[in-house]
C-alpha positions as CSV (number, residue, x, y, z in Angstrom):
1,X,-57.3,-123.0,-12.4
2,X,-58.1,-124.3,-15.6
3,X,-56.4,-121.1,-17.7
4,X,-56.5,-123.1,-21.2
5,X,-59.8,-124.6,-21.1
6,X,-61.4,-121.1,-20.0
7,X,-58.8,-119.2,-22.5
8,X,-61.2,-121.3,-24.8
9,X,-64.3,-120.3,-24.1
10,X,-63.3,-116.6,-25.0
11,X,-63.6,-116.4,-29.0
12,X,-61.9,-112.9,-29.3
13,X,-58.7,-114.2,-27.5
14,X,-57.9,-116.4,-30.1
15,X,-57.8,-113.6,-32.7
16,X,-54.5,-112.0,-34.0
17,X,-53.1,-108.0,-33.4
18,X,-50.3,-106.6,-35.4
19,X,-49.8,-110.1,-36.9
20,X,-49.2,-111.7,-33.9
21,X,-51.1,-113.6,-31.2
22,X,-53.2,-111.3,-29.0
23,X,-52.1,-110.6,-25.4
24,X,-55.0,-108.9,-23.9
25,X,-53.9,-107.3,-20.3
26,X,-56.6,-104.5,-19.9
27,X,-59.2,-106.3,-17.9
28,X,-59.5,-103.7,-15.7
29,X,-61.2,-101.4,-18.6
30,X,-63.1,-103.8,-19.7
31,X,-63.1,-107.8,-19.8
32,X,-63.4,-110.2,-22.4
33,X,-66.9,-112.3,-22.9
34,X,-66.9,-116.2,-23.0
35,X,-69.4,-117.6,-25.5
36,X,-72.4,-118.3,-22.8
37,X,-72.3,-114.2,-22.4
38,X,-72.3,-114.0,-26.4
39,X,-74.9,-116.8,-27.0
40,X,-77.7,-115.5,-24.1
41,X,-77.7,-112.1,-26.0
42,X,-78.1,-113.6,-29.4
43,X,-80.9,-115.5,-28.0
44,X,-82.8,-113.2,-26.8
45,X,-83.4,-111.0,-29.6
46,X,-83.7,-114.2,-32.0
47,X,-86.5,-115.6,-29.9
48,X,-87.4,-112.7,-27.0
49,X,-86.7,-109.5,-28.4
50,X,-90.2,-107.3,-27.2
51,X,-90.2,-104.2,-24.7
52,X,-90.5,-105.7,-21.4
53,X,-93.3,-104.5,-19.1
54,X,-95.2,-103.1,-21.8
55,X,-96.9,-105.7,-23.5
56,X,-99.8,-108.0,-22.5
57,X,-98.7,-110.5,-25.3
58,X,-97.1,-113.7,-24.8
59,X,-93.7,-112.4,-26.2
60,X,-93.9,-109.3,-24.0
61,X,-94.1,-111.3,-21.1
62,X,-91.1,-113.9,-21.5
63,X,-89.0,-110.9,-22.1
64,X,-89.9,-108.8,-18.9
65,X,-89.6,-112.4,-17.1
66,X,-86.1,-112.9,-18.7
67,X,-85.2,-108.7,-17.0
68,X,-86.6,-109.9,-14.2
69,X,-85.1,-112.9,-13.7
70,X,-81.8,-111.1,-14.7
71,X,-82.6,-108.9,-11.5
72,X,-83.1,-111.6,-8.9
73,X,-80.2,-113.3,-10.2
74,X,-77.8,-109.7,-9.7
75,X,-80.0,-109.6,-5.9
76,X,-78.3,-113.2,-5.4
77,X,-74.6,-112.1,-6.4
78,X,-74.9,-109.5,-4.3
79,X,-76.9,-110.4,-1.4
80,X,-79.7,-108.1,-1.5
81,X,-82.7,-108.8,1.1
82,X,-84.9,-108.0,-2.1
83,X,-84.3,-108.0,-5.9
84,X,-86.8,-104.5,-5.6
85,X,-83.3,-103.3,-4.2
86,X,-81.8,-103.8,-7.6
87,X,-81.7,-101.1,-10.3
88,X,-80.1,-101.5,-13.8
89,X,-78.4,-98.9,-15.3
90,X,-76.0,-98.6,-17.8
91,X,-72.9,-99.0,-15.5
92,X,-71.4,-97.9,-12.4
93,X,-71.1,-94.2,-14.0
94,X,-74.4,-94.0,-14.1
95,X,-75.5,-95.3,-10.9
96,X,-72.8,-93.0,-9.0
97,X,-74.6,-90.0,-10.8
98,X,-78.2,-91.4,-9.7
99,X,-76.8,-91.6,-6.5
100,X,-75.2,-87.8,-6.3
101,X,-79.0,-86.6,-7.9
102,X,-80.7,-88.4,-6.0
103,X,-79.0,-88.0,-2.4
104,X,-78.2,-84.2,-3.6
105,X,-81.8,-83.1,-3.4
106,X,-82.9,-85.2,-0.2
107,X,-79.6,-84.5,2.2
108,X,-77.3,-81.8,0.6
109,X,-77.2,-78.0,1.1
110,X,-75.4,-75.0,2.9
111,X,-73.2,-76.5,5.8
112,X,-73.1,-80.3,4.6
113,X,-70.5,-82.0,3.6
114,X,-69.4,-85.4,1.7
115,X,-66.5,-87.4,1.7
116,X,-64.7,-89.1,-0.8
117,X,-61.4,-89.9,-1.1
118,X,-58.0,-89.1,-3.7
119,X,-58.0,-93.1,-5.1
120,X,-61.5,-92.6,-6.4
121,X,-62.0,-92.8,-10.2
122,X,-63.5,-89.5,-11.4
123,X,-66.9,-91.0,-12.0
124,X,-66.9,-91.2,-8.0
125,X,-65.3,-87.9,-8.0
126,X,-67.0,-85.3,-10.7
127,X,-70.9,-85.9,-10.1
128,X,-70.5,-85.1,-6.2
129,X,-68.6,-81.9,-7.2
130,X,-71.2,-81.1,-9.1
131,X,-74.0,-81.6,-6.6
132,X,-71.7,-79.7,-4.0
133,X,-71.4,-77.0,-6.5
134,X,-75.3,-76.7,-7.2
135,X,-76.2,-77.4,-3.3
136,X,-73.1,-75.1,-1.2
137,X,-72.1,-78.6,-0.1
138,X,-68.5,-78.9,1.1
139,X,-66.3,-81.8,-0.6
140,X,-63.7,-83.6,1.8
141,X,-60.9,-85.8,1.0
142,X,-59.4,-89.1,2.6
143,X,-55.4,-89.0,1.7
144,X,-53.7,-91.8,1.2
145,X,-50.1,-93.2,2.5
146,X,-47.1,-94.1,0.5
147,X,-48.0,-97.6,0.3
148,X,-51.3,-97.4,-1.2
149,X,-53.7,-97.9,1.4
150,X,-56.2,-95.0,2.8
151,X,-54.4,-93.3,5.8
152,X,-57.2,-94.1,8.3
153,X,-56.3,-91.0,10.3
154,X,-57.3,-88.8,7.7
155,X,-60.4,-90.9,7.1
156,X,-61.4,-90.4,11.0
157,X,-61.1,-86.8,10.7
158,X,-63.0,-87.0,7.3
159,X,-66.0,-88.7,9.1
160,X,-65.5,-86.4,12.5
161,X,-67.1,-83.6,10.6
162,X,-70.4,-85.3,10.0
163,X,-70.9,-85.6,6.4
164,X,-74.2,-86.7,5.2
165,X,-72.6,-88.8,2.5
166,X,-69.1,-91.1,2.6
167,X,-68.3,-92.2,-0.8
168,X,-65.4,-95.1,-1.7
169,X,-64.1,-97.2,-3.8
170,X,-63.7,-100.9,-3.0
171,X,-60.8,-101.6,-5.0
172,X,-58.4,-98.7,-6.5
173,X,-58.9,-99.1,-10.6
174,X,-55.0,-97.9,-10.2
175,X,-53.4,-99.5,-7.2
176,X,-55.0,-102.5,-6.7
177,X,-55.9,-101.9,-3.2
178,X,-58.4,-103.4,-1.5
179,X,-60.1,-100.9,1.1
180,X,-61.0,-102.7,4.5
181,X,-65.3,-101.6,3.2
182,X,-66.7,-103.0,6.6
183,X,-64.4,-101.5,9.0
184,X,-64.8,-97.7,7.3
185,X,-68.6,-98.1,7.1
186,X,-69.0,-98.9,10.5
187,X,-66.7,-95.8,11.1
188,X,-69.2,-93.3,9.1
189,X,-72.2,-95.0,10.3
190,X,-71.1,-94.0,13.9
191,X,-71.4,-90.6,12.5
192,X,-74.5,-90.5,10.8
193,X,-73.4,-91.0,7.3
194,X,-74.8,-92.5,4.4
195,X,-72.3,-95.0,2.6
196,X,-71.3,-95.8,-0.9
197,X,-69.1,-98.3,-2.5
198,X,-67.9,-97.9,-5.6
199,X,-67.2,-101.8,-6.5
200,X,-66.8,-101.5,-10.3
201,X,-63.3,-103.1,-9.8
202,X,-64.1,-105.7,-6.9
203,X,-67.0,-107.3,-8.7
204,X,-64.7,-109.4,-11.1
205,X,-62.4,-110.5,-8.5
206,X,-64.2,-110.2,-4.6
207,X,-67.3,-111.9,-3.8
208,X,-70.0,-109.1,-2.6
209,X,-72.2,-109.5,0.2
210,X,-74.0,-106.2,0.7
211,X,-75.1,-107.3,4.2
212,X,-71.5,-108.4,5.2
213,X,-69.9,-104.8,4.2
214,X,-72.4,-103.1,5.9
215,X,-72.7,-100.3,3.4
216,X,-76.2,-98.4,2.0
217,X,-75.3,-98.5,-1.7
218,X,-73.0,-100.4,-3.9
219,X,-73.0,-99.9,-7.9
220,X,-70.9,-102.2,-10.4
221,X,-70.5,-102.7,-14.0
222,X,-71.6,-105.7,-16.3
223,X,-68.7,-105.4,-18.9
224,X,-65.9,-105.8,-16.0
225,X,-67.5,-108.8,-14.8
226,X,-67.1,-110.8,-18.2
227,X,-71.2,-109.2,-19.0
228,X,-72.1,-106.8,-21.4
229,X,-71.6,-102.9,-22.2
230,X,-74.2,-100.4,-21.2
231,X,-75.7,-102.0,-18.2
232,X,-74.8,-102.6,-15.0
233,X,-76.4,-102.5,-11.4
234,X,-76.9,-100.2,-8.7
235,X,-78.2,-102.0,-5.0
236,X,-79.4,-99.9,-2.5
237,X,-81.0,-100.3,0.7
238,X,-84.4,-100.3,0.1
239,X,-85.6,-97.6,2.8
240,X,-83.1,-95.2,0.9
241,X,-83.9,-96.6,-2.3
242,X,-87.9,-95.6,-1.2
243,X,-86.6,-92.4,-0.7
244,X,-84.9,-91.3,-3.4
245,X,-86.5,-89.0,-6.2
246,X,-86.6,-89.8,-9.5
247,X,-83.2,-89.3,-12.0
248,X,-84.9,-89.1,-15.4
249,X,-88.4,-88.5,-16.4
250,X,-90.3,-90.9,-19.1
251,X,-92.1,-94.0,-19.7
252,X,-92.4,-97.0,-16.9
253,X,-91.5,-95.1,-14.4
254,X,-94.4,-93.4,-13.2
255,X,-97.9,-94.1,-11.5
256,X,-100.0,-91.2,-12.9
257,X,-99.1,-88.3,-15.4
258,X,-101.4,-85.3,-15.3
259,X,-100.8,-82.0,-17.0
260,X,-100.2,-80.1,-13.9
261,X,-97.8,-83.2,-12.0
262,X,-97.1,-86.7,-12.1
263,X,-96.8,-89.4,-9.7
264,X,-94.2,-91.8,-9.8
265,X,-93.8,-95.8,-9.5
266,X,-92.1,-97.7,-6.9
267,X,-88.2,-98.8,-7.2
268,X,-86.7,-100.2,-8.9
269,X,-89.0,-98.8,-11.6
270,X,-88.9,-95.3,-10.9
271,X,-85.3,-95.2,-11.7
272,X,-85.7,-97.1,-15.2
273,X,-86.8,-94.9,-17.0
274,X,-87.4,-95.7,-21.4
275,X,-86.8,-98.9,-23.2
276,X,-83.8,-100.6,-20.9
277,X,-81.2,-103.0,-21.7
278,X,-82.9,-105.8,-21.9
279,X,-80.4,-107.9,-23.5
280,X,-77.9,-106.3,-21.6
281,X,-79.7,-107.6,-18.5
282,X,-80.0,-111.4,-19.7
283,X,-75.9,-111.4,-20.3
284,X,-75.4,-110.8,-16.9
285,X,-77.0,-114.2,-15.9
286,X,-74.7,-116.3,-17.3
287,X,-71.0,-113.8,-16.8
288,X,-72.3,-114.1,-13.1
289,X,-72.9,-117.8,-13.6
290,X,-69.3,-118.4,-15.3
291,X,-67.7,-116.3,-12.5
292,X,-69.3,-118.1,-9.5
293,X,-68.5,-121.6,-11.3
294,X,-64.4,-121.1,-11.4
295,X,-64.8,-119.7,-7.3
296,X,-63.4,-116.6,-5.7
297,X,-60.7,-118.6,-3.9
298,X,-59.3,-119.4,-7.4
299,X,-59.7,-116.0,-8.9
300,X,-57.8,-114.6,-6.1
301,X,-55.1,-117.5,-6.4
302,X,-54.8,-116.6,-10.0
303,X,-54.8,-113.1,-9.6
304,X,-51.9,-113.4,-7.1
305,X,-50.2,-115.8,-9.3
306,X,-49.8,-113.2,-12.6
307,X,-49.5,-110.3,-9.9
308,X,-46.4,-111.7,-8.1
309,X,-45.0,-112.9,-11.6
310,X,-44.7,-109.6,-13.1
311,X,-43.7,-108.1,-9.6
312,X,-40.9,-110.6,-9.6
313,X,-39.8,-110.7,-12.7
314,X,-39.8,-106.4,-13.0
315,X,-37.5,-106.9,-10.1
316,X,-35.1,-109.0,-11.4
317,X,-34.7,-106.9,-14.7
318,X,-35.2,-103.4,-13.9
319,X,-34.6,-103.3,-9.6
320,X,-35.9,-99.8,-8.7
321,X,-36.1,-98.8,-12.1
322,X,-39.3,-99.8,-12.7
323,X,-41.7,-98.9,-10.3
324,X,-44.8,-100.6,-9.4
325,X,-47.6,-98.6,-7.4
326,X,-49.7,-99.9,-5.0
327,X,-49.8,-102.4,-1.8
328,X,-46.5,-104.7,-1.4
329,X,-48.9,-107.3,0.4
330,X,-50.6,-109.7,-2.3
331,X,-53.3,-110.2,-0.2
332,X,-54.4,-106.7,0.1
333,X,-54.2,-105.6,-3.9
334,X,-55.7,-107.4,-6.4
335,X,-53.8,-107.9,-10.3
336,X,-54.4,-104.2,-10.9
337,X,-50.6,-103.5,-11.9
338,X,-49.7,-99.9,-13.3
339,X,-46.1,-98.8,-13.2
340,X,-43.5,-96.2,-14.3
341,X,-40.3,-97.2,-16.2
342,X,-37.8,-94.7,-16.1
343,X,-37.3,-92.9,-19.2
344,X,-40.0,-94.2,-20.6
345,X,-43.5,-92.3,-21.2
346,X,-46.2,-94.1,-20.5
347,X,-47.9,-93.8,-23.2
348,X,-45.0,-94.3,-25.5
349,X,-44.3,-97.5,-23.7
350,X,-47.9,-98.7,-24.5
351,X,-47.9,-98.2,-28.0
352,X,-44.3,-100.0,-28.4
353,X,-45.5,-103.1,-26.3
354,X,-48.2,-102.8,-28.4
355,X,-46.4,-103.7,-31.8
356,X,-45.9,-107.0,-30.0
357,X,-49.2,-107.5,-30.2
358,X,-49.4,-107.1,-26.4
359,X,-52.8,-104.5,-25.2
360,X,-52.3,-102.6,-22.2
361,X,-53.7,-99.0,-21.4
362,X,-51.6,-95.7,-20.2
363,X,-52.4,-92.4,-19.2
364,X,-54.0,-90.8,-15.5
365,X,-56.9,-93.8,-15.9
366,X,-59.5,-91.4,-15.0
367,X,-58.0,-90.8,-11.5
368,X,-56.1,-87.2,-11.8
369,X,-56.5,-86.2,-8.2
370,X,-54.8,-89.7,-7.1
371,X,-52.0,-88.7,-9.8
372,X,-51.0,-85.6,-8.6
373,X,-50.8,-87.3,-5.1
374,X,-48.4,-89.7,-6.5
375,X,-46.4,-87.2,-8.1
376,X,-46.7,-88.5,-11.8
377,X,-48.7,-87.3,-14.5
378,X,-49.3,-90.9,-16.1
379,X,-48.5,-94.8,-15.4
380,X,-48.5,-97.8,-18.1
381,X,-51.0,-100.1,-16.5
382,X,-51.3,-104.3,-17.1
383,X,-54.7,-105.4,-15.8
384,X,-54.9,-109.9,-16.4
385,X,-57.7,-111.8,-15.5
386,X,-58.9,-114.8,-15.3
387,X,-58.1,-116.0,-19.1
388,X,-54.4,-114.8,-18.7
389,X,-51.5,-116.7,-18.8
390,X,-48.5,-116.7,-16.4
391,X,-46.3,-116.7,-20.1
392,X,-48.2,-113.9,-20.8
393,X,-46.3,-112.0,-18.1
394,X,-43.3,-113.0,-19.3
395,X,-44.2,-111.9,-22.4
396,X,-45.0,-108.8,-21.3
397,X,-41.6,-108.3,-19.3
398,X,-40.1,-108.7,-22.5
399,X,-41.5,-106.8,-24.4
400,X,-40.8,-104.0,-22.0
401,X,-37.0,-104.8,-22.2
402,X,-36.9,-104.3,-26.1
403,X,-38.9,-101.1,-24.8
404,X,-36.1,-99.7,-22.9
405,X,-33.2,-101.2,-25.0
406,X,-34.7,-98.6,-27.8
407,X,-34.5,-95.6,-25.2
408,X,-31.4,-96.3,-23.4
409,X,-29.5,-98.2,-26.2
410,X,-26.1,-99.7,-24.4
């Protein structure tokens, strides 16, 4: 992989943070954009910007064909039979609490249950409590072993008890791991269960093939996958799609409004609700585009690259005083590296590091119940991607020496 000559397509990399040169290592919050992203927004509200579906002008109708050819390009990436199978929304959040509405109303009440498990970021977490709550649903958990990975014998008894709903994430936002999708969806579907995947933090780095992992519903988000904020996509197979009631009430996504009821349009419409993010949409064409161009093979070479650097190098430094969480096997995590220093609060840690112009995030990254379960309140976390360098690592490693040099001074 090319790192310098895609390093250059990134404008905000080449800017400057606490007087030094940037060192951007939270990908896994949210990535950078390369120009082509920038550019396709820019464009379209200097030459398409008009509400889409709306309009029987010309302009109307070369922005709803720039959303819709924004949808069949997100069907493609992600193998949809359809692009009527594809809804935007403004990110994974959203489309997990579509889901929970949605699903809530047709399968949930008194004696069901739904299974999630303790990896799951809280936006995979906190709208099925609520539905539970409102429905006298019962909420299950998969635990996980000391190595990372979902302890499949807590998974089996999870799906023994029939939930209508099994909910998981594809790659841990914390570990790294990657969850063996195909095999635990064939598991649930044994048992009657509809199955979600949470691939917020697989789309940047895994190739998706809907029909391949075998699951009902997948939702990811356009800002981790080099695209913009506030839209993302949510596929779903289209019988349960079909099915599902409406999540907000409004303009474009109805048939027929009377003043005693109202009938509703077909997906993917009846889910988009209001003016949508048009622009949003068109950015996604080209982040998928840049993605697809550099390969999955080399992403994952890459990632394992800057993975096993800082693994290595953490090692040699700091043995078992600096802990890193997650899979030992590089083939079964991705660059997702959060860790514990000893001595060292997290979030103190990221602010020092951050003096070195060096960005990383700290804190319980939106995943409490998977804290508690590793018996820590916080981590420091260093999330590269594709535009990082292996010196960036290095970097990094040092700056964490100068870290605990200030709190245990020889």
């Amino acid at each position: 992989m090319d790192v310098e000559r895609i390093r250059a397509d990134f404008p905000l990399l080449q800017r400057t943070t606490r007087g030094r040169p940037l060192i951007y290592l939270d990908s896994a919050a949210t990535a950078q954009r390369p120009r082509s992203v920038l550019e396709a927004e820019r464009r379209f509200y200097e030459e398409r910007n008009a509400n889409v579906r709306r309009g029987v002008y010309a302009l109307s109708e070369e922005a709803t064909d720039a959303f819709e050819a924004a949808r069949a390009r997100c069907a493609r990436f992600v193998h949809a039979a359809d692009p009527n199978e594809i809804v935007f929304v403004r990110g994974t959040t959203e489309a997990i609490n579509l889901l929970a509405y949605g699903l809530g109303q047709r399968h949930l009440g008194p004696g069901t249950r739904v299974l999630t498990t303790v990896m799951e970021h809280h936006s995979n977490i906190v709208p099925w409590q609520l539905q539970c709550e409102a429905r006298g649903a019962a909420l299950d958990w998969v635990e996980i072993d000391d190595d990372g990975f979902l302890d499949r014998e807590s998974f089996s008894a999870g799906v023994a008890r029939r939930p209508k709903i099994v909910t998981f994430t594809h790659v841990s936002n914390v570990l790294g791991t990657v969850n063996p999708v195909r095999e635990l969806a064939e598991e649930a579907h044994d048992r009657g269960a509809i199955v979600l995947l949470d691939a917020a933090q697989s789309a940047p780095h895994l190739p998706l093939d809907v029909r391949a992992l075998d699951v009902d519903a997948l939702a990811f988000s356009g800002h981790k996958i080099l695209g913009p904020m506030g839209i993302g996509v949510l596929w779903m197979r289209a019988p349960l799609l079909r099915d599902l009631p409406p999540y907000m009430g409004g303009g474009e996504m109805i048939r027929e409004v009377r003043r005693d009821r109202s009938t509703f349009a077909d997906p993917p419409a009846r889910f988009e609700a209001g003016t949508p993010n048009v622009a949003g949409a068109v950015g996604l064409v080209p982040a998928i585009d840049y993605l697809e161009s550099i390969g999955w093979d080399e992403i994952a070479a890459h990632d394992r690259l800057l993975a096993e650097r800082f693994r290595a190098g953490a090692a040699e430094r700091w043995g078992d005083r600096l802990r890193l969480f997650g899979p030992r096997e590089p083939g079964r995590r991705t660059a997702v590296l959060s860790f514990a220093l000893a001595g060292v609060h997290p979030h103190d840690l990221a602010s020092l590091v951050d003096a070195d112009g060096i960005a990383i995030r700290a804190g319980h990254h939106c995943a409490q119940p998977l804290m508690e379960r590793l018996g820590v309140s916080a981590l420091s976390r260093a999330s590269p991607y594709i535009y990082n360098r292996p010196e960036e690592i290095d970097a990094l490693l040092t700056s964490l020496e100068r870290v605990d040099r200030l709190f245990h001074p020889a």
